[in-house]
ZALORO-715070 format. One record per residue (C-alpha): y, x negated, z. Coordinates in nm, 4 decimals, padded with zeros to 6 digits. Example, Ala and Ser with C-alpha at 12.3 -4.5 7.8 and 13.67 -1.06 7.14 Angstrom:
BEGIN
<pt north="-00.4500" east="-01.2300" up="00.7800"/>
<pt north="-00.1060" east="-01.3670" up="00.7140"/>
This chain:
BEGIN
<pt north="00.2620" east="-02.8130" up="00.1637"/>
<pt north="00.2039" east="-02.5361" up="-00.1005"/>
<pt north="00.2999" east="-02.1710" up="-00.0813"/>
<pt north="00.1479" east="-01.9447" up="-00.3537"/>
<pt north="00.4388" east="-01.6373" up="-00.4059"/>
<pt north="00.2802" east="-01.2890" up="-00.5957"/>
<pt north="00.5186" east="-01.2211" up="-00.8078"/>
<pt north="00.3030" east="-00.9972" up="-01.0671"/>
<pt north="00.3387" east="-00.6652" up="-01.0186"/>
<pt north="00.5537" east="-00.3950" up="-01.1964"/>
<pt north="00.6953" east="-00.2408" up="-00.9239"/>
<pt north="00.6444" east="00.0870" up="-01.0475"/>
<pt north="00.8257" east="00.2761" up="-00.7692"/>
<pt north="01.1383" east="00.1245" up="-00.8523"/>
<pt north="01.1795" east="00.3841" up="-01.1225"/>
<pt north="01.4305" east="00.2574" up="-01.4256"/>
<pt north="01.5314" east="-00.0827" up="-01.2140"/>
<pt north="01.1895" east="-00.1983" up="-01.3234"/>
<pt north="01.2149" east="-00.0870" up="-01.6599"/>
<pt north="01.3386" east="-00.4452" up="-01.7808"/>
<pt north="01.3929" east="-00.6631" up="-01.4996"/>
<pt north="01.0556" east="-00.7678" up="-01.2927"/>
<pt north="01.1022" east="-00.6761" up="-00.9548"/>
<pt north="01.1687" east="-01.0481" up="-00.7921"/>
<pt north="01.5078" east="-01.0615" up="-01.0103"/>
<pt north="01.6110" east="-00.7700" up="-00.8760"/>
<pt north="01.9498" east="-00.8175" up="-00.6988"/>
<pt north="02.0318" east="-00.7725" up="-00.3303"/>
<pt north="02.3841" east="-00.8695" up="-00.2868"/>
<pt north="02.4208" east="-01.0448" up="-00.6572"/>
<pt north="02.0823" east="-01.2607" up="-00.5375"/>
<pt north="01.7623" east="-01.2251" up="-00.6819"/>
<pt north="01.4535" east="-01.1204" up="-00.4197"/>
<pt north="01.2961" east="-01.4405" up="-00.5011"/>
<pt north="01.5718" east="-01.6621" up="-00.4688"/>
<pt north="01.5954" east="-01.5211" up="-00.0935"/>
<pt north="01.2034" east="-01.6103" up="-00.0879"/>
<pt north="01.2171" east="-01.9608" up="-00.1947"/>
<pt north="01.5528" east="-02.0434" up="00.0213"/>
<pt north="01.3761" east="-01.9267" up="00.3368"/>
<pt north="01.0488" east="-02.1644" up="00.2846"/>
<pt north="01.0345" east="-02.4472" up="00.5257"/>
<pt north="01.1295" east="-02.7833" up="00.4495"/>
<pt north="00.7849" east="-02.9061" up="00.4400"/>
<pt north="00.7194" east="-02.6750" up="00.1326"/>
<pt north="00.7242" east="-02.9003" up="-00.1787"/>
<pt north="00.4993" east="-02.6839" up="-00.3968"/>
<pt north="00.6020" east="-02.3403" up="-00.5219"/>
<pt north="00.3248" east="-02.1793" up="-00.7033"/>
<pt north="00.4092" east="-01.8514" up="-00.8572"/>
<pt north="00.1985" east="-01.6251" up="-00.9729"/>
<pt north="00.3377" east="-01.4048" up="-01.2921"/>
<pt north="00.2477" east="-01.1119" up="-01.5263"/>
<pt north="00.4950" east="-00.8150" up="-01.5906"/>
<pt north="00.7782" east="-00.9547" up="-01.7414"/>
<pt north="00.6797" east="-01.3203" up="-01.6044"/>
<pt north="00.8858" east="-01.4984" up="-01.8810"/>
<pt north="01.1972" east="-01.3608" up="-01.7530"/>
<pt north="01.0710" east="-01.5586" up="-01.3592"/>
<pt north="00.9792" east="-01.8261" up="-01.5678"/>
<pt north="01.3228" east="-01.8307" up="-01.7082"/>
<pt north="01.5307" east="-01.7979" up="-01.3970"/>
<pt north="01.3166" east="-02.0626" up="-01.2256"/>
<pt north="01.2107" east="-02.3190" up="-01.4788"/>
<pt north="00.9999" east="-02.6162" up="-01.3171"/>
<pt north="01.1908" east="-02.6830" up="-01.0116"/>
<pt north="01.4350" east="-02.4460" up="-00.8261"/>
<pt north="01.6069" east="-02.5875" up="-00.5395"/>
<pt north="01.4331" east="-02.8838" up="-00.5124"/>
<pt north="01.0851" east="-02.7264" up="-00.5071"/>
<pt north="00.8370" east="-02.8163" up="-00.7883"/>
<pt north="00.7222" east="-02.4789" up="-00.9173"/>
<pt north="00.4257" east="-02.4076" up="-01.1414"/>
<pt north="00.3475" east="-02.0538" up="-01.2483"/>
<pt north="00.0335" east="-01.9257" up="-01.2691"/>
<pt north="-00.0747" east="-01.5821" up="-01.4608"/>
<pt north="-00.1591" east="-01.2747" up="-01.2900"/>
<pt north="-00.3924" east="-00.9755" up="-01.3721"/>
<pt north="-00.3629" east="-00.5946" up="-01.4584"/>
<pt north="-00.6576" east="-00.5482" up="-01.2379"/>
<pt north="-00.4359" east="-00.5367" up="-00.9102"/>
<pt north="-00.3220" east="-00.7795" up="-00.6586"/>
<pt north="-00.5940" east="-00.9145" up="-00.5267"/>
<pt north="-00.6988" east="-01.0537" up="-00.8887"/>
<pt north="-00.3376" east="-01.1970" up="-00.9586"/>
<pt north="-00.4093" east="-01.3529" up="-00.6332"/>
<pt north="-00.6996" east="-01.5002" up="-00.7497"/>
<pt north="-00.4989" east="-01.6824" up="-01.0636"/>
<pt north="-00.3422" east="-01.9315" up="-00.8168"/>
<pt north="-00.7008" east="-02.1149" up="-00.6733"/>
<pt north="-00.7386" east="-02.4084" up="-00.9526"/>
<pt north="-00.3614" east="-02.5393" up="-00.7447"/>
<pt north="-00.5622" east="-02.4966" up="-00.3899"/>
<pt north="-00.7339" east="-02.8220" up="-00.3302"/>
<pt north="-01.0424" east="-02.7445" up="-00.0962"/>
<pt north="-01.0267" east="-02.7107" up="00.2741"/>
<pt north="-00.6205" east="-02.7247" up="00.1937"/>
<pt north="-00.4087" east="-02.4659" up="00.4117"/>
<pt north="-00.0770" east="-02.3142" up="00.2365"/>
<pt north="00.1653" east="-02.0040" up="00.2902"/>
<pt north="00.1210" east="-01.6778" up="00.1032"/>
<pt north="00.4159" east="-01.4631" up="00.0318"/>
<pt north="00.4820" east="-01.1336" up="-00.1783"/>
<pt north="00.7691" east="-01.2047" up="-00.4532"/>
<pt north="00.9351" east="-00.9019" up="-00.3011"/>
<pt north="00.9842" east="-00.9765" up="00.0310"/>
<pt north="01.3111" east="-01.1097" up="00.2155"/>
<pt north="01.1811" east="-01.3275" up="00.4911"/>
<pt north="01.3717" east="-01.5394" up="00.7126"/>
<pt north="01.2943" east="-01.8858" up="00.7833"/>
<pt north="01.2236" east="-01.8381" up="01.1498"/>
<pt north="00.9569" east="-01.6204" up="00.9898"/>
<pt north="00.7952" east="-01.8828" up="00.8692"/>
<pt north="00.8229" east="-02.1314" up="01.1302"/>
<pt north="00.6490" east="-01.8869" up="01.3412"/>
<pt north="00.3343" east="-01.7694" up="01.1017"/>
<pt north="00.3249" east="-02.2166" up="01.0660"/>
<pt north="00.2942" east="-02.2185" up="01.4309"/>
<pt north="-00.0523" east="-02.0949" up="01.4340"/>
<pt north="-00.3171" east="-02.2806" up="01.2038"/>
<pt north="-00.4426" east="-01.9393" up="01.0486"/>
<pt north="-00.1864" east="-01.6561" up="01.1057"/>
<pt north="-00.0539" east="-01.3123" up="00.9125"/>
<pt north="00.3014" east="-01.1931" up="01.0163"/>
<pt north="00.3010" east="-00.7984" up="01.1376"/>
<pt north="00.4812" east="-00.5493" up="01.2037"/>
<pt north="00.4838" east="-00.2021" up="01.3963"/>
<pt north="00.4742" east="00.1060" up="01.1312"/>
<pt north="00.5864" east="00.4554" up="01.2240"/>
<pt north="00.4140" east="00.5531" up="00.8622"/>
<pt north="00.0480" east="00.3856" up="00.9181"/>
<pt north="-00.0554" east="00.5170" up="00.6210"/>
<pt north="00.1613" east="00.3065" up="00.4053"/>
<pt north="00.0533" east="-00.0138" up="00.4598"/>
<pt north="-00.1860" east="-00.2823" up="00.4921"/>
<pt north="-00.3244" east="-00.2222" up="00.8839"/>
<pt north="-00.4666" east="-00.4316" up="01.1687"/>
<pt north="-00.7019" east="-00.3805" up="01.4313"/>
<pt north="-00.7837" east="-00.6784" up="01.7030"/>
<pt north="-01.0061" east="-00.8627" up="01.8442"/>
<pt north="-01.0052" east="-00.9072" up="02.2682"/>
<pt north="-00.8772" east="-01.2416" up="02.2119"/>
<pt north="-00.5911" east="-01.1242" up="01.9914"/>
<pt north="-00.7084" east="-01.2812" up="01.6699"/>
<pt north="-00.7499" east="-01.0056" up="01.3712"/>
<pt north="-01.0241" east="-00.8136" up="01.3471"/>
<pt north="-00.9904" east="-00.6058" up="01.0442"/>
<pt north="-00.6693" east="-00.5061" up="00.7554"/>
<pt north="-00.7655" east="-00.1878" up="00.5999"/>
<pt north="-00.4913" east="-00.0859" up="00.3763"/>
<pt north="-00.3237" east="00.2661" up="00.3797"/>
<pt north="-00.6345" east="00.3763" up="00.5891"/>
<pt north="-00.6361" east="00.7584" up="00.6287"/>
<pt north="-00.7153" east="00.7134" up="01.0584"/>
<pt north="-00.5275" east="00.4448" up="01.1339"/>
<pt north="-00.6566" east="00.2398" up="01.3894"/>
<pt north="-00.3292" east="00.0718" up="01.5504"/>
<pt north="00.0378" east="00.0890" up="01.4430"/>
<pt north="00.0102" east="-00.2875" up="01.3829"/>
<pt north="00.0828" east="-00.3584" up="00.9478"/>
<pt north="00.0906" east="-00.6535" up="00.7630"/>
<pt north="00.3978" east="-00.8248" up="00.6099"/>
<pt north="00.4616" east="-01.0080" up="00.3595"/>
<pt north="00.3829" east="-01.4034" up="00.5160"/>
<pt north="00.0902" east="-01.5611" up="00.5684"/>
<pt north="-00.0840" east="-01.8925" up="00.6341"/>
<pt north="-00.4723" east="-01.9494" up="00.4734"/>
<pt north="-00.7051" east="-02.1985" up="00.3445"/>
<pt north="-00.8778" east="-02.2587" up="00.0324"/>
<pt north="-01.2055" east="-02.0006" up="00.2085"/>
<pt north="-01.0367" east="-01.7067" up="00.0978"/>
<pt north="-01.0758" east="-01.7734" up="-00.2914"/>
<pt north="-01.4830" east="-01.7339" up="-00.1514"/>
<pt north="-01.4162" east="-01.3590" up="-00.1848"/>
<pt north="-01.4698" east="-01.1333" up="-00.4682"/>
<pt north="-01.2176" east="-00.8315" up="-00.4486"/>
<pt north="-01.2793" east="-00.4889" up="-00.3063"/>
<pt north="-01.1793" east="-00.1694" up="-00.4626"/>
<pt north="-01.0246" east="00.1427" up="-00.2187"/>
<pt north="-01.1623" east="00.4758" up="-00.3362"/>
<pt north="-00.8659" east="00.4888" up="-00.6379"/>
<pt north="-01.0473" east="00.1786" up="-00.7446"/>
<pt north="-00.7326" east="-00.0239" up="-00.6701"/>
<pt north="-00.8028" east="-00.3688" up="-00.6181"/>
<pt north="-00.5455" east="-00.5193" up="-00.3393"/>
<pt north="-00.5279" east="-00.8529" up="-00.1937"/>
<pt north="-00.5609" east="-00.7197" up="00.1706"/>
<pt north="-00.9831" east="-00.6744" up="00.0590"/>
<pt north="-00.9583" east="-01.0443" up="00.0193"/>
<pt north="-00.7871" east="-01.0710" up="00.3670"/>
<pt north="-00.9936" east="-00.7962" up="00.5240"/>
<pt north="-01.3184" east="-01.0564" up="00.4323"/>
<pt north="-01.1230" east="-01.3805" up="00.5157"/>
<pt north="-01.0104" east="-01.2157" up="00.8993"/>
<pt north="-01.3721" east="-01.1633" up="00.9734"/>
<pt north="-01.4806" east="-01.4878" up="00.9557"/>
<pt north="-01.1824" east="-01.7152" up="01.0650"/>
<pt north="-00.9600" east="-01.6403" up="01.3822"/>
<pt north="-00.6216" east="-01.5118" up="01.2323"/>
<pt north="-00.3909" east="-01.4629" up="01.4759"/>
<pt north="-00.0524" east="-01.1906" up="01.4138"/>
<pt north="00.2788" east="-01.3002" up="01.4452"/>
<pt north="00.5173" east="-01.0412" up="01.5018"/>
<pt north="00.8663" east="-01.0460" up="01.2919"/>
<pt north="01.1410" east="-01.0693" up="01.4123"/>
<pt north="01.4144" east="-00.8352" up="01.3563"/>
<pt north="01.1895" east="-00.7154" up="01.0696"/>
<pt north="01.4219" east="-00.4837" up="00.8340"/>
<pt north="01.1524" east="-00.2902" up="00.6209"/>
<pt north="01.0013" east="-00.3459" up="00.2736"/>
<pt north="01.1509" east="-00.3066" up="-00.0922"/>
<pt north="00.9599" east="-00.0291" up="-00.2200"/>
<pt north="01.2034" east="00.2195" up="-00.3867"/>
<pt north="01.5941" east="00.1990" up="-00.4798"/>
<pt north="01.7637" east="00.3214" up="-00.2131"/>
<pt north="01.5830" east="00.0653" up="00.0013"/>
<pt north="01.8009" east="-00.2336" up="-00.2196"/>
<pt north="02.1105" east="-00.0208" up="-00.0508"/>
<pt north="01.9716" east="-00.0388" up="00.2729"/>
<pt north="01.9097" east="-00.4014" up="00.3139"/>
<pt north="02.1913" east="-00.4730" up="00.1364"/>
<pt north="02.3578" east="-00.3639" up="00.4364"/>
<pt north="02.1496" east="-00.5474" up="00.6783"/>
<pt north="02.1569" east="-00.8617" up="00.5568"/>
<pt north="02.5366" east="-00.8718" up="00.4295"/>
């Protein structure tokens, strides 16, 4: 099985820690992010695609062409947001073949991933007390996904997305959405890809909160110690 990791961005609101390390090297307890990302994925995982941009040589450094006994091939990303770096990783999807999706920035656990794999189509979640910072979920009466309308100014539910996912090769189809910023983010790919295939939400466990500024590196340093 495959798992494409987005591992692009500049991670902007990291301030200076950014300035010269991408964030996926940054360190939680000595560790680089990504490290955490690749040691969670399930056994079955024999494919590591990572997509790269800011400061990608430094990734490509660190994890040459196979890291832990994982092939990995890199793939490069776009300026033009997310949703196009995305995008950079469909000539490694075969067609009609189902894979894992994970952000570069994310510290999941493996029981994380065993649980999105459950389900043939599923997105992990996670109830936000700040709606307006995330990637959001409404659903359907039979509990699949509806809609993921990110940082929506009415939030529908308290329901966000995480970092894990598990597609198929349908939601290259798409052709990215921009928000009203013109921001292109991958969640207008998912937003398309939900209304046409039942995604169901798995809910993490224990989830301990994104990476988004410094002090949050302090903060889950302590959690996961």
């Amino acid at each position: 099985m495959k798992v494409i990791i987005l591992a692009a961005g500049k991670g902007e609101r990291m301030k200076t820690l950014t300035a010269n390390t991408p964030k996926p090297l940054l360190k939680v307890n000595n560790k680089p992010v990504i490290e955490y990302v690749i040691d969670a994925l399930p056994l079955e995982v024999d494919e590591v695609i990572v997509v790269v941009k800011y400061l990608g040589d430094q990734i490509r450094q660190f994890l040459g062409s196979e890291f832990n006994g994982k092939k990995i091939i890199f793939a490069e990303g776009s300026d033009q947001g997310n949703a196009y770096s995305f995008l950079a990783a469909k000539p490694f999807i075969k067609a009609g073949e189902r894979f894992l999706f994970v952000y570069g920035d994310e510290l999941p656990k493996k029981e994380d991933f065993k649980n999105c794999l459950k389900e043939e189509l599923s997105v992990a979640t996670f109830e936000s007390h700040n709606p307006r910072a995330h990637g959001m979920v409404t659903l359907r009466l039979d509990g699949t996904i509806e809609e993921v309308i990110e940082k929506p100014e009415t939030p529908k539910s308290n329901i966000a997305v995480d970092g894990i996912m598990v597609l198929n090769s349908d939601i290259f189809n798409y052709s990215p959405l921009s928000n009203q910023k013109g921001e292109y983010y991958f969640t207008s790919l998912l937003h398309q890809f939900v209304k046409d295939h039942k995604v169901y939400p798995v809910k993490i466990q224990n989830f301990i909160g994104d990476i988004t500024n410094p002090s949050d590196l302090e903060r889950v340093e302590k959690l996961i110690s």
